[in-house]
ZADREN-49208 format. One record per residue (C-alpha): residue number from 1; x negated, y negated, z. Coordinates in steps of 0.1 Angstrom, whole numbers. Each point is the difference from the previous one (the first is absolute). Example, Ala and Ser with C-alpha at 12.3 -4.5 7.8 and 13.67 -1.06 7.14 Angstrom:
BEGIN
[node 1 [-123 45 78]];
[node 2 [-14 -34 -7]];
//
This chain:
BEGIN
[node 1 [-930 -1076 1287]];
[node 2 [-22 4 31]];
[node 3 [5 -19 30]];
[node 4 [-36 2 25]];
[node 5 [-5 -17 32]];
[node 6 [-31 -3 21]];
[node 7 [-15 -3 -41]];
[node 8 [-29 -24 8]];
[node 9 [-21 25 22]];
[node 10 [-22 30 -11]];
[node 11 [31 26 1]];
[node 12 [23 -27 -19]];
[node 13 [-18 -8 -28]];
[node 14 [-10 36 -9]];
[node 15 [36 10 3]];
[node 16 [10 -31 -24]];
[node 17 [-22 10 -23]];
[node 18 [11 35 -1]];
[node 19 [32 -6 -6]];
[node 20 [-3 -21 -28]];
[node 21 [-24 22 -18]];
[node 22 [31 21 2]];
[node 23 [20 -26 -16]];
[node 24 [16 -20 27]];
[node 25 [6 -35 0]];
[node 26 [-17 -7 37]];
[node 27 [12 -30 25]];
[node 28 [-29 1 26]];
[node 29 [9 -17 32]];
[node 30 [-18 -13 29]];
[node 31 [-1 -23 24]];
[node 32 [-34 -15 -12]];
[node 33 [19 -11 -36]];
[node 34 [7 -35 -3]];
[node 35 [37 -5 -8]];
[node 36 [18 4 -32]];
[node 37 [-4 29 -26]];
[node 38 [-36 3 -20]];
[node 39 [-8 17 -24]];
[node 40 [-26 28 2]];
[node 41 [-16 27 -25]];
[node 42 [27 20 16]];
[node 43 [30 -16 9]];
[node 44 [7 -31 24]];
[node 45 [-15 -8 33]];
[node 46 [26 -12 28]];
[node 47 [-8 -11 36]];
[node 48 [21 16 23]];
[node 49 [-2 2 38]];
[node 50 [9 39 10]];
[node 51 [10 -12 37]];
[node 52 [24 -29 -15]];
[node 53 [34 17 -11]];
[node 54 [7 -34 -20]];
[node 55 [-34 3 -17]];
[node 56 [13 37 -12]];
[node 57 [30 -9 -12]];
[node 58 [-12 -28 -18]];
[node 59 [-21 26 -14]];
[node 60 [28 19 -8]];
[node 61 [14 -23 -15]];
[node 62 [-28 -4 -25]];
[node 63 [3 29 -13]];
[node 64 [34 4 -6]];
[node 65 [-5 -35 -19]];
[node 66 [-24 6 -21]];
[node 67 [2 40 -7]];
[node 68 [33 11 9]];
[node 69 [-11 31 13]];
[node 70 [-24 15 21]];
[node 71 [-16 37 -4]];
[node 72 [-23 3 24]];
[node 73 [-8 -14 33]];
[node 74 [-31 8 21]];
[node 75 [-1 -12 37]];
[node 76 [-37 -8 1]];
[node 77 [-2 -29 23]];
[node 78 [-12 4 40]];
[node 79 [-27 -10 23]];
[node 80 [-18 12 28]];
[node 81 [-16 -13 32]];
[node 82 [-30 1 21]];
[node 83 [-1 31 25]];
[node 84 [20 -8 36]];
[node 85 [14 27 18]];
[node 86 [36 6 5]];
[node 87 [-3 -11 34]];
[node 88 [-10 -36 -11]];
[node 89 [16 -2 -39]];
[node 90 [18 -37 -1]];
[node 91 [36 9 -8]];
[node 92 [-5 -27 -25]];
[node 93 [-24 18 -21]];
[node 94 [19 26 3]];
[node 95 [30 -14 -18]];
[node 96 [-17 -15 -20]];
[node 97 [-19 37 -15]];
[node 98 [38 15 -5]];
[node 99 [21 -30 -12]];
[node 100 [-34 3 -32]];
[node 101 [-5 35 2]];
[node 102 [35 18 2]];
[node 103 [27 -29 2]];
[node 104 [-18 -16 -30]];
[node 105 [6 30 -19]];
[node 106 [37 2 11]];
[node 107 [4 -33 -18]];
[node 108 [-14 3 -27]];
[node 109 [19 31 -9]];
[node 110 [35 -20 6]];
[node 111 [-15 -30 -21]];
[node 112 [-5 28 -32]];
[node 113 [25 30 3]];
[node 114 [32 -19 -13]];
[node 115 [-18 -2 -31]];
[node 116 [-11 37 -1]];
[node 117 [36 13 13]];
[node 118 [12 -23 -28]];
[node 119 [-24 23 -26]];
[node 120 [6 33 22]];
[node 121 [-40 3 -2]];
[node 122 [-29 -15 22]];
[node 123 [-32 13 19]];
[node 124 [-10 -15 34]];
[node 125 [-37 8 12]];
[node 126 [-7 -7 35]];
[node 127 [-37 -4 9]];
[node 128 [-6 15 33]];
[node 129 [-30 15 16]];
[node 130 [-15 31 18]];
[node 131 [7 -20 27]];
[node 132 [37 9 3]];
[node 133 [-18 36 4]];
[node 134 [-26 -11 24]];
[node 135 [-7 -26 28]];
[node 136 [-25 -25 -8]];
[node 137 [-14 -33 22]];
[node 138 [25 -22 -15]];
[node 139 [33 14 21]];
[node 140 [25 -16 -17]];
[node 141 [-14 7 -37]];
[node 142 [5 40 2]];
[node 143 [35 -6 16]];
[node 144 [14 -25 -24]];
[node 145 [-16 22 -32]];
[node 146 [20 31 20]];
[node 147 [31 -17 -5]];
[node 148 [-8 -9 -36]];
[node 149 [2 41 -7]];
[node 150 [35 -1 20]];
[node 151 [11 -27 -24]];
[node 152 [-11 15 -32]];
[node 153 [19 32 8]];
[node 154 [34 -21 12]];
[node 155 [-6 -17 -34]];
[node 156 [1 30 -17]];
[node 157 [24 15 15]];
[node 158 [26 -26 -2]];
[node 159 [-6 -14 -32]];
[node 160 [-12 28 -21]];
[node 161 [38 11 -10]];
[node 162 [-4 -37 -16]];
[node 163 [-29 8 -20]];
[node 164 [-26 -16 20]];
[node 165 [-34 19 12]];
[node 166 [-23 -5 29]];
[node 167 [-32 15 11]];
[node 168 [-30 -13 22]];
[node 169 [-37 0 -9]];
[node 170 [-22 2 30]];
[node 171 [-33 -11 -5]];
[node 172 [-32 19 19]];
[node 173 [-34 -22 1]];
[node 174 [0 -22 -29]];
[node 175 [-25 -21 -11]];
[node 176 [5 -37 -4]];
[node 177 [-7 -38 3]];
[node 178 [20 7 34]];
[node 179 [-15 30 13]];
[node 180 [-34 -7 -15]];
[node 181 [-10 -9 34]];
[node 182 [-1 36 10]];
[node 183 [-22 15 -28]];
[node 184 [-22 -28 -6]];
[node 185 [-26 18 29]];
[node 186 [-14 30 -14]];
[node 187 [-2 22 27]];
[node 188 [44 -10 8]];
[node 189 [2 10 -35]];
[node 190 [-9 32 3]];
[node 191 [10 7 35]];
[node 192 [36 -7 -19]];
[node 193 [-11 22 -30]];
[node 194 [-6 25 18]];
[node 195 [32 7 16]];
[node 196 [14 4 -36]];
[node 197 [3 29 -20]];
[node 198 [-1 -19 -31]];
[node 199 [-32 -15 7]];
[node 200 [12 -30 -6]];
[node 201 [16 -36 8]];
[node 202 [29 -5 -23]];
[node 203 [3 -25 -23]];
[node 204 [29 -24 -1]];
[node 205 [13 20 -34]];
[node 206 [-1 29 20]];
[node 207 [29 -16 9]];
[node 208 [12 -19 -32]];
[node 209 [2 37 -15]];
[node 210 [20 15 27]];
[node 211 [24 -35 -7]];
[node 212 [3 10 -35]];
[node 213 [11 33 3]];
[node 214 [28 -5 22]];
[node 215 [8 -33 -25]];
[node 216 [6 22 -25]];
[node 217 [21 26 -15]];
[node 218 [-20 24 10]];
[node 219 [6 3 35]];
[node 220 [38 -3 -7]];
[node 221 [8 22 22]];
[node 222 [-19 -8 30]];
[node 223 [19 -19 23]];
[node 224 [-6 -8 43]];
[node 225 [-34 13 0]];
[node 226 [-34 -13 11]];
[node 227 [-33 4 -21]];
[node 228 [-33 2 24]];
[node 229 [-25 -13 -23]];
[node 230 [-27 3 25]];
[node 231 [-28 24 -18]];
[node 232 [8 29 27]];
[node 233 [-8 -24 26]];
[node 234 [32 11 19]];
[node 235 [4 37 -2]];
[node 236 [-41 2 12]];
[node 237 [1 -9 36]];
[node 238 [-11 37 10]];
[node 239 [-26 6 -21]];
[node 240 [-17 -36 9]];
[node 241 [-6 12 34]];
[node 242 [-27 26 -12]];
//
């Protein structure tokens, strides 16, 4: 059983899919759900509010209600903001991008491990960014996704004599509903391309993939690391400048 937040967006829905081709019985939740569990081709859709800690335990909740267990647990959900510099970011919007972005995450962790220390087995995936690598125009976004990689290693360092597993996924340029707005220009597009070695945007199951391999048994032994799923994109800022 799969436990996905942030599942209605472009990223989301991929990774729900992907884990139930795999053979996971998937609870999306969002904050654009309506209330109550429905049932989907996957699994269930739940609204859940990421900055509410009574919306995730309620979550919580759910699942331990109706599944009794919980075996894996991506931290998908976050937002962004329109560019402001440092010098002017509201403090508001500030907490705001970490109580989503890395607090959220927090939470929803404590909502789900009892059941996996109960099973002495679960995978947490936190979905960060290659902006916990590098500063973007949104300066609390790379910040907030920087502490989500300090998290993911506590988490696997404190619980993974209990069985438990986390790693992060960060995300380079991916193309979706979202982010369409910066590839829908041609000449953007390939400015963007350009600057990847792959030669390509990435796909939101880029992503999905990279979730179900460290869902599964496969990656058993991987455990406080981050996969850059970013095409290259990272490791090519040298070459770009020729």
């Amino acid at each position: 059983m799969a436990l996905v937040t942030g599942a209605a967006g472009g990223l989301g829905l991929s990774i729900c899919e992907r884990l139930h081709a795999l053979g996971a019985e998937v609870v999306h939740a969002d904050i654009s759900y309506p209330h109550g569990a429905n049932d989907t081709p996957t699994g269930i859709t739940v609204h859940c509010d990421i900055a509410n800690p009574d919306s995730i335990r309620a979550l919580g909740r759910l699942v331990q209600d109706r599944y009794g267990r919980c075996d894996v647990l991506v931290n998908n959900a976050a937002i962004s903001a329109a560019p402001v510099g440092l010098e002017h970011f509201p403090i508001e919007l500030w907490e705001r991008i970490f109580s989503i972005n890395l607090r959220g995450a927090l939470l929803c962790a404590q909502a789900v491990v009892p059941m996996m220390f109960e099973q002495q087995a679960g995978t947490i995936i936190n979905v960060a960014s290659i902006a916990a690598q590098v500063a973007t125009r949104v300066g609390a976004y790379g910040p907030a996704k920087a502490g989500l990689l300090g998290l993911t290693r506590q988490m696997a360092v404190e619980w993974g004599p209990r069985g438990l597993r986390a790693n992060a996924i960060s995300p380079g340029m991916i193309r979706t509903p979202l982010s369409e707005v910066h590839y829908s220009d041609p000449q953007k597009l390939q400015a963007r391309t350009s600057n990847i070695p792959a030669r390509r945007i990435g796909h939101p199951q880029d992503i999905a993939d990279a979730v179900g391999f460290l869902a599964c048994d496969g990656s058993a032994y991987i455990n406080g690391q981050d996969i850059v799923v970013d095409g290259g994109f990272l490791k090519a800022s040298l070459a770009n400048l020729y």
